[in-house]
VMD Tcl script that draws the C-alpha trace (Angstrom):
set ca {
  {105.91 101.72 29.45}
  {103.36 103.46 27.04}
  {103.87 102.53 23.32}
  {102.73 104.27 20.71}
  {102.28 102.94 17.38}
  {101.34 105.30 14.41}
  {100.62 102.56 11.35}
  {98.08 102.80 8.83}
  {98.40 99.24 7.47}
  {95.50 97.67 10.10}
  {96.96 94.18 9.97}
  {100.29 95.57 10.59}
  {98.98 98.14 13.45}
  {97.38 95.36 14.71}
  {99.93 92.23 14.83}
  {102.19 94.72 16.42}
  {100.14 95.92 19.09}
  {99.28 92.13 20.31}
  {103.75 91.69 19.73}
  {104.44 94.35 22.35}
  {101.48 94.11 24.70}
  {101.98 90.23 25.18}
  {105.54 92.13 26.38}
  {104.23 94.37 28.97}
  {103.58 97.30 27.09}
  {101.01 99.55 27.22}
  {100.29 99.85 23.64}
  {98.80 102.82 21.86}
  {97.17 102.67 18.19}
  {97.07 105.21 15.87}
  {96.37 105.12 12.24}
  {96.98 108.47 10.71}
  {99.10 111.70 11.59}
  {96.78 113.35 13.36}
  {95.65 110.61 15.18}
  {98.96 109.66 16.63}
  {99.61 113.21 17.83}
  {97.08 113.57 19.35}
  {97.63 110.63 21.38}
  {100.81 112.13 21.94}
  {100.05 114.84 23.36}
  {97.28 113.60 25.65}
  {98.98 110.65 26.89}
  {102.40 110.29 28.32}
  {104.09 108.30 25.76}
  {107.44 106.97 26.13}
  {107.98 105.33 22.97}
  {107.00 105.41 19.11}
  {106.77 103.05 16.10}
  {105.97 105.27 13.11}
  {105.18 104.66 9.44}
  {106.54 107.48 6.98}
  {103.68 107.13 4.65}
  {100.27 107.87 6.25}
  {96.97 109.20 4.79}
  {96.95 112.28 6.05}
  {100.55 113.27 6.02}
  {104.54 111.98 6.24}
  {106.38 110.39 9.36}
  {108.93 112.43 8.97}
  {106.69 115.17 9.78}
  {105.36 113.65 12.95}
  {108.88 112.94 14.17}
  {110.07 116.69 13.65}
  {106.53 117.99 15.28}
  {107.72 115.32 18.66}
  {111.43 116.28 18.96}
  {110.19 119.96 19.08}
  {108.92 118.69 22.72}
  {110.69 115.60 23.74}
  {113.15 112.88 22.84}
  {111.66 109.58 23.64}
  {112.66 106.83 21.10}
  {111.05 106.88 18.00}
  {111.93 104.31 15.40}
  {110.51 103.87 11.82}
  {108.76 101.10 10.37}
  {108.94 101.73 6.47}
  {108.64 100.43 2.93}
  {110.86 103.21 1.85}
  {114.41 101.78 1.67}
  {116.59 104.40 -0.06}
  {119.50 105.67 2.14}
  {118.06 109.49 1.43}
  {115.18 109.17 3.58}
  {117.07 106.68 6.05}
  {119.77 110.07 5.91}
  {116.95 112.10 6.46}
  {114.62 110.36 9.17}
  {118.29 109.91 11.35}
  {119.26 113.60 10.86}
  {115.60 115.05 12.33}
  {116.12 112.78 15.23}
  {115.16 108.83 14.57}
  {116.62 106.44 16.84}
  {116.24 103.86 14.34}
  {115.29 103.13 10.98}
  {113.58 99.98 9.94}
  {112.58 98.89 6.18}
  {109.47 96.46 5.61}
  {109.81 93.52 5.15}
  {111.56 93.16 8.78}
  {111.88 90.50 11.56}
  {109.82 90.82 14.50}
  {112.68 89.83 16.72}
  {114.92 92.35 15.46}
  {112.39 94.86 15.87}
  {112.06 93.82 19.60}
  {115.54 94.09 19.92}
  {115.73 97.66 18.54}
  {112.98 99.03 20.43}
  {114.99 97.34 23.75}
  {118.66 99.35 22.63}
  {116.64 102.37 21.86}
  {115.03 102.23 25.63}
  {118.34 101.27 27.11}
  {120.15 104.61 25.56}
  {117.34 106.75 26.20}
  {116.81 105.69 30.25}
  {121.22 106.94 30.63}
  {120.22 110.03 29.23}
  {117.74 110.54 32.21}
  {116.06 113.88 30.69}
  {112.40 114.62 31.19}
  {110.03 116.20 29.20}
  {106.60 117.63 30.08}
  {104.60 120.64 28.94}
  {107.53 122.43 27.40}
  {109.57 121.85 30.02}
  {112.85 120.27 29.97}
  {114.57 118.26 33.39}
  {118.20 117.23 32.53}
  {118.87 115.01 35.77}
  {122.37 114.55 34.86}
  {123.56 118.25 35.18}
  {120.30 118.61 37.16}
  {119.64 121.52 34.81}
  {115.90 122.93 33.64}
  {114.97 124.62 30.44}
  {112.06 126.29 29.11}
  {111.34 126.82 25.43}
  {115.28 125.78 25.28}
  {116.03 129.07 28.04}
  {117.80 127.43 30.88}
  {115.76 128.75 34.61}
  {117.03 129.74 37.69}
  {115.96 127.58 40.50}
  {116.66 126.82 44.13}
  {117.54 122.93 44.45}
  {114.74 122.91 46.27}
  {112.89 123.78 43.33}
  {114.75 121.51 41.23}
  {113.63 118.67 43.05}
  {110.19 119.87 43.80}
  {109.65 120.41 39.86}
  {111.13 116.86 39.03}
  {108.87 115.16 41.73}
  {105.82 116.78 39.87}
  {107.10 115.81 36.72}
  {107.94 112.09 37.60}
  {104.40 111.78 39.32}
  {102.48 113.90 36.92}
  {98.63 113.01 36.72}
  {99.03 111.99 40.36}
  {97.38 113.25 43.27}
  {99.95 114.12 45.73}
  {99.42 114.92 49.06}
  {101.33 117.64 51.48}
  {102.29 114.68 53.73}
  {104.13 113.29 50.16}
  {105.67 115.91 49.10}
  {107.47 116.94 52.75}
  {108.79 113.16 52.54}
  {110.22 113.10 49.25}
  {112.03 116.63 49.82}
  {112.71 117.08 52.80}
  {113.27 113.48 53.98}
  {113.42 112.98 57.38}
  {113.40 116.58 58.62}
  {109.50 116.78 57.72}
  {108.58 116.88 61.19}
  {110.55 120.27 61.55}
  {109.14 121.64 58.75}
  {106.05 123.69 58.11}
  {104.38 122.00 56.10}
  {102.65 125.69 54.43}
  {106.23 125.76 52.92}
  {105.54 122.88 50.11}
  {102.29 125.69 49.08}
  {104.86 128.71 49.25}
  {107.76 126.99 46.57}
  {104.43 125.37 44.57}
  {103.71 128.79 44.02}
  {107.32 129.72 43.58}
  {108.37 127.11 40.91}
  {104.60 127.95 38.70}
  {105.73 131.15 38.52}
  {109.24 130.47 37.14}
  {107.79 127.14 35.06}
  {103.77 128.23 34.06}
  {102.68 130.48 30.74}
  {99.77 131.13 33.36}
  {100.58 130.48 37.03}
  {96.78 130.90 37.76}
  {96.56 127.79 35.04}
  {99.09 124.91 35.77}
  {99.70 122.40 33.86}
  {102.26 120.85 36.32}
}
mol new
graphics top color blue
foreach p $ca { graphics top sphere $p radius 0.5 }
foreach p [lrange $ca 0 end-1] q [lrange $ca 1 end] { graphics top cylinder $p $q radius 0.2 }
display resetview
């Protein structure tokens, strides 16, 4: 699981990143605002630690910029302990909010109820798309699509294997099971090029 930690207090940054990777995370560092969305939007991060005061802006802003696009867990690590901001960092989407000094334990366990809520949600986000695997529902820029289940599950293997190279052979497996052998196999290229133009700004261009 990637981790992301946005923290401009070095020790701090770095104590926690040593914490979580002697875990089995894969732990991200980021110092300031910018940095840590960047990182966000380059790698597929599925959790946050944020500070609300950095250089070269507020946490509060980062975690309004990330729920625009997704809803992984994002929990606060802050000095500021009035119940206005905790009010406020809840209400734009927190999943937790956590005032310095704090207990490395309870931050562990946190970060584990956070993850545990999140994974029965079971909604994806990538590129501005949306996959809600319960009601098995997509959305783009919040407008629900039309597609064929085929498509559904075509889109969410993409998604679930994203930075992957998948091969034909793959793909006929995964969807069609065990009727691949009856099955063209030019059909996986014909509902690719189906599902980018429902899904892409720019077919020609895919991000997926």
């Amino acid at each position: 699981m990637n981790l992301l930690i946005i923290e401009d207090d070095i020790n701090l940054n770095e104590g926690l990143f040593y914490a979580f990777e002697n875990d089995g995370f894969n732990v991200f560092k980021a110092y300031t605002k910018q940095e840590g969305l960047n990182i966000f939007n380059s790698k597929n991060i599925d959790f946050i630690i944020l500070d609300c005061n950095l250089p070269d802006g507020d946490g509060f802003d980062v975690c309004q910029i990330i729920r625009e696009k997704s809803d992984i867990p994002i929990i606060m690590l802050t000095a500021r302990d009035s119940e206005i901001d905790e009010v406020k960092g809840l209400e734009i989407g927190l999943d937790d909010y956590i005032t310095k000094p704090f207990s490395l334990s309870v931050l562990k366990a946190r970060v584990k109820v956070a993850i545990r809520k999140k994974s029965n949600n079971k909604v994806i986000y990538s590129n501005g798309i949306k996959l809600d695997q319960k009601l098995l529902k997509v959305y783009k820029n919040k407008e629900c699509l039309e597609l064929s289940s085929v498509e559904y599950k075509l889109l969410s293997y993409l998604i679930e294997n994203k930075g992957q190279i998948l091969l034909k052979e793959q793909i006929l497996h995964h969807i069609w099971d065990s009727e691949e052998n009856y099955v063209d196999d030019n059909i996986v290229s014909v509902n690719i090029r189906r599902l980018r133009v429902k899904v892409e700004d720019d077919p020609s261009n895919p991000n997926i």
